[in-house]
N, C-alpha and C positions, 0 to 999 in steps of 0.2 A: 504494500500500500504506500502510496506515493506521500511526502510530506503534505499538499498539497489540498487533498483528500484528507487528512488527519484534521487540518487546521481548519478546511470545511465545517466537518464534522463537528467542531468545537463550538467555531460561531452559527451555526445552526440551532444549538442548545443552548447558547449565550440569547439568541434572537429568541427563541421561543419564550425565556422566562422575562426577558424583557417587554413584550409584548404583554405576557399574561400579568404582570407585576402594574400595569402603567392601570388609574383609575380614572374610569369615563365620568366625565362631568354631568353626563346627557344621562338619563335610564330610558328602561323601557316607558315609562312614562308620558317623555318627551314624544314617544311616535305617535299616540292616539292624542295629542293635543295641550299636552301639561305642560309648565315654562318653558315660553317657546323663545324668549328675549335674555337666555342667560350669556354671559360670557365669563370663562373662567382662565385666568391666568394660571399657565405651571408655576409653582415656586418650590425650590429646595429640592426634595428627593424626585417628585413629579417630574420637575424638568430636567435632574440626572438620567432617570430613566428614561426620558424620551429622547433626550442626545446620547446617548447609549445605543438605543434601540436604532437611530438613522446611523448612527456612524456603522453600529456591526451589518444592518442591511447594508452600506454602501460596499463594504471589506468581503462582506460576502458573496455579494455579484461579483465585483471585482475580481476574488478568485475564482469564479465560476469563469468569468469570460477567459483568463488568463488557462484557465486547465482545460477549455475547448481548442486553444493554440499549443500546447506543450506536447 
């Protein structure tokens, strides 16, 4: 298995918990008509994990693209 593949695999499960860890501002609520005028600013942990979460998606296309070339 190639380094390459390893380090996928890593941010793969870096992305996944990132993803599941980040909390919506909006609930189910909001789709059948409930505060429809909120806006919520990320602060502190909220907006680590969501520049976490862009940065490992970019790292990890990135090597995706690079191991369709190798």
């Amino acid at each position: 298995m190639s380094i390459i593949v390893f380090v996928q695999a890593i941010l793969a499960v870096l992305l996944v918990f990132t993803v599941l860890l980040q909390h919506r501002a909006t609930g189910l609520s909001a789709t059948f008509g409930g505060n429809d005028s909120s806006y919520v600013q990320r602060r502190g942990a909220e907006l680590f994990l969501f520049q976490a979460g862009v940065v490992t998606s970019v790292l990890f296309f990135a090597l995706t693209v690079v191991d369709w070339y190798i």
